[in-house]
C-alpha positions as CSV (number, residue, x, y, z in Angstrom):
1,X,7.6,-2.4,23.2
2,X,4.5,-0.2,23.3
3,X,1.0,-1.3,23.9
4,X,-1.3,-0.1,21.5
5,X,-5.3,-0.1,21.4
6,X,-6.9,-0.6,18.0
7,X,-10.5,0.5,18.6
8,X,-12.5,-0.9,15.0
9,X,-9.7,-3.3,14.8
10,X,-12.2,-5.4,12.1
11,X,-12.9,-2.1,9.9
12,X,-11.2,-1.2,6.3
13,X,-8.7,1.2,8.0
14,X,-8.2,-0.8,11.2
15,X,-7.3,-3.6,9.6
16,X,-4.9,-2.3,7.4
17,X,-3.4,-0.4,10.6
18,X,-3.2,-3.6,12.6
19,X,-1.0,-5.2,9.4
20,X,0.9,-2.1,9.2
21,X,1.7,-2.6,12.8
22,X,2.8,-6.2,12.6
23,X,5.0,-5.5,9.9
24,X,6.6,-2.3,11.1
25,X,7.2,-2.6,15.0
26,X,7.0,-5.2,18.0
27,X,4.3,-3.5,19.6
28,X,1.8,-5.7,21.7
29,X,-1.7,-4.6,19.6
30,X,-5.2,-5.2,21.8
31,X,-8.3,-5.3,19.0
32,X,-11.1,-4.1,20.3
33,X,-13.7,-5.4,18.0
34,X,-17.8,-6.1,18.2
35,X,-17.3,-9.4,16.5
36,X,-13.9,-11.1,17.3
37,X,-14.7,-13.6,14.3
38,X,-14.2,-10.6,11.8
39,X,-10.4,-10.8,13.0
40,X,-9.1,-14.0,11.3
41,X,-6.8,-15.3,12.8
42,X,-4.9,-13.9,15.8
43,X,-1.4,-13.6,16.5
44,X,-1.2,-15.2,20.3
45,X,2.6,-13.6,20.6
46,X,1.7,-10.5,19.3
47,X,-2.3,-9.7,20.0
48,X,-5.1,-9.9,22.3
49,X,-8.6,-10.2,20.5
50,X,-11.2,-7.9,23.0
51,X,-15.0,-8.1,22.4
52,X,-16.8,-4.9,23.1
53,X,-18.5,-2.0,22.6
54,X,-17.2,0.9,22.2
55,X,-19.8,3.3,23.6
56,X,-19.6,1.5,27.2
57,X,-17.2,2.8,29.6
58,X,-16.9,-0.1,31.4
59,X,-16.0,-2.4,28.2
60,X,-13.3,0.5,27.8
61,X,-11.9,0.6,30.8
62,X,-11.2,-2.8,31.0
63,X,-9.1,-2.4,27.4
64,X,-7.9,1.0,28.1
65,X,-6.1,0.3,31.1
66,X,-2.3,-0.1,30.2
67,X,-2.1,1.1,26.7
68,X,0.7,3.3,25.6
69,X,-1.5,4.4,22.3
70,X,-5.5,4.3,21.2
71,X,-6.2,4.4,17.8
72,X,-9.8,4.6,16.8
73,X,-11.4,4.1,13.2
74,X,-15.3,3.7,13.9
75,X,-18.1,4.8,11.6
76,X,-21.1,5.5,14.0
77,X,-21.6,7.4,16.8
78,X,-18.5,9.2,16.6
79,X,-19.4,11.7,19.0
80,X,-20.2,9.4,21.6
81,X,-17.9,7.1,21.3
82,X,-15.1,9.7,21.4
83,X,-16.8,10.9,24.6
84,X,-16.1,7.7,26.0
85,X,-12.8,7.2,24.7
86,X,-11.7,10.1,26.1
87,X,-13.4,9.6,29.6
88,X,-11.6,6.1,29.7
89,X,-8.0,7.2,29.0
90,X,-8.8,10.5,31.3
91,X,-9.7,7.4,34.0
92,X,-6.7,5.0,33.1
93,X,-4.2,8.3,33.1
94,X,-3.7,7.1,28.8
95,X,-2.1,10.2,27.1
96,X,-1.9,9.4,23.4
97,X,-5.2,9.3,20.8
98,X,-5.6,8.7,17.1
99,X,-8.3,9.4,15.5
100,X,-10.4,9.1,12.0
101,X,-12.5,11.8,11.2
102,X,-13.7,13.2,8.0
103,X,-12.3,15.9,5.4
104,X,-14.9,18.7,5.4
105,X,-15.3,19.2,9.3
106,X,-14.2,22.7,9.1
107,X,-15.3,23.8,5.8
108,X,-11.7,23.2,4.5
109,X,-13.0,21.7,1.4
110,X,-14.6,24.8,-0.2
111,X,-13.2,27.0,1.4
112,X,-9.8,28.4,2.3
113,X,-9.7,27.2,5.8
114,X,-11.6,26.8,8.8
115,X,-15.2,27.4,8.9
116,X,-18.5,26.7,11.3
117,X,-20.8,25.6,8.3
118,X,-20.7,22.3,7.6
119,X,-23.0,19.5,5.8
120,X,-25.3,18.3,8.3
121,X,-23.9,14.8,7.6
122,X,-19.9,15.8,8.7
123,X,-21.6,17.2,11.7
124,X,-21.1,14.1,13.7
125,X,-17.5,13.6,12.6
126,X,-17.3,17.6,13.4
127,X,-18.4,17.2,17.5
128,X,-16.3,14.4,18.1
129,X,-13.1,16.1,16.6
130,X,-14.5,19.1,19.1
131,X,-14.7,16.7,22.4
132,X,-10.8,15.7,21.0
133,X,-9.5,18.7,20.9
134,X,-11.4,20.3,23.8
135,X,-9.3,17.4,26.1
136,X,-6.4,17.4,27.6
137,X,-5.5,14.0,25.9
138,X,-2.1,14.3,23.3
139,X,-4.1,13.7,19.7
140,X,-3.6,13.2,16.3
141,X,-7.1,13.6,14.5
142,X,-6.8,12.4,10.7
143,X,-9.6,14.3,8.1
144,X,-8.8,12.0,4.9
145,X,-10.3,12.2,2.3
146,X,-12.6,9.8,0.1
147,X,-11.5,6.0,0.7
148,X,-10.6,3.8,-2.2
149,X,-8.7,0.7,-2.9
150,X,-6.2,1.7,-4.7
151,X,-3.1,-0.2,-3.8
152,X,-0.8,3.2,-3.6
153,X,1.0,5.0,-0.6
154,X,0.8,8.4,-1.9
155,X,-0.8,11.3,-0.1
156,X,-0.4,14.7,0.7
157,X,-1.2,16.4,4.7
158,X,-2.7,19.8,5.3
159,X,-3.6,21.3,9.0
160,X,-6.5,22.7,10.5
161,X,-7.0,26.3,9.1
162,X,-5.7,25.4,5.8
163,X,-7.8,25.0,2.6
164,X,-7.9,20.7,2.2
165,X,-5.8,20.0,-0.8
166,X,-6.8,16.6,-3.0
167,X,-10.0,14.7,-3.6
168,X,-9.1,10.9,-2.3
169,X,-7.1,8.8,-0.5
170,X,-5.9,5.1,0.0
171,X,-7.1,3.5,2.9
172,X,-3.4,2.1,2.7
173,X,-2.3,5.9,2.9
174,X,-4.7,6.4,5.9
175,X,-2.8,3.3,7.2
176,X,0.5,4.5,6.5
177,X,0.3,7.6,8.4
178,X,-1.6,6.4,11.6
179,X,1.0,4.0,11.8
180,X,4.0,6.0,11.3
181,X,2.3,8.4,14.3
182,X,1.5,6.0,16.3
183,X,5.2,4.4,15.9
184,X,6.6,8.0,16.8
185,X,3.8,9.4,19.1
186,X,5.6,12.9,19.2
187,X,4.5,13.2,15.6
188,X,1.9,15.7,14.5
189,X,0.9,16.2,18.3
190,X,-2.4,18.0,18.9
191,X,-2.9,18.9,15.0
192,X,-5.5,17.8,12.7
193,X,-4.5,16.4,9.4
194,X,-5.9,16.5,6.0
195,X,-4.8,13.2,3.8
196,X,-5.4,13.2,0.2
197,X,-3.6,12.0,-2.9
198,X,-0.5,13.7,-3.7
């Protein structure tokens, strides 16, 4: 059984990685969540409900400590909170990170790969992929594309240095595939994957 970290446990793709999870494996999940009220209710076998924020190192530390896998699916302070993330699992010797990004970080979407000019508002989502893959922490950073609600599994991956393929994405995809990698944490090592609607 593997102990995994849910870091925006409450959010539209946490949430749905969090069911994923309870469906899929017996991992032990720890939600790391502002607001523990925004959980519902809490599986006592299964979960452990963490209130916190996740730009303090010392309210990461204390959930860090242990875990097998982080996942993290925040949408502020990126940067800065994967700073932090990064510090903590340095400190708690934690090897294995996934993380939600943005498509468009490199340029991928208008161009045919990887490029420094970006919209000012991926910038953000940009220098925290940069901190991740700067690290010596084992990643997995996913660039979907736009959310919706659609209720299909269906998308397509492309790597860093490849022109992003596809529009949008189910958050259920986004779901799918963070949980399938964090069920098999030798998938997709150290890349950077584009998700988009097959």
């Amino acid at each position: 059984m593997e102990n995994v970290l849910i870091i925006g446990a409450s959010g539209s793709i946490g949430s749905l990685v969090r069911q994923k999870l309870l469906e899929t494996d017996d991992s032990h999940l720890t939600l790391f969540v502002r607001n523990i009220e925004r959980l519902g209710e809490i599986d006592d076998n299964r979960e452990t409900a963490v209130a916190g924020d996740a730009n303090n190192i010392n309210d990461l530390n204390k959930v860090v400590e242990d875990q097998d896998v982080v996942f993290v699916a925040v949408n502020n302070q990126l940067p800065e909170i994967a700073q932090k993330v990064v510090e903590a699992m340095d400190q708690n010797k934690v090897g294995r990170l996934v993380f939600v990004t943005s498509m468009g970080i490199y340029n991928e979407v208008s161009s045919n790969g990887y490029s420094d000019d970006i919209p000012n508002v991926l910038v953000p989502y940009r220098k925290a992929a940069d901190i991740i893959e700067d690290s010596d922490i084992e990643y997995t950073l996913l660039r979907p594309g736009w959310f919706d609600d659609d209720p299909d599994i269906n998308y397509q991956i492309t790597f860093k240095g490849e022109a992003f393929v596809g529009h949008a994405v189910s958050r259920g995809s986004v779901a799918d595939l963070a949980s399938r990698i964090i069920n098999e944490p030798t998938l997709y090592m150290n890349e950077s994957l584009g998700l988009a609607r097959a």
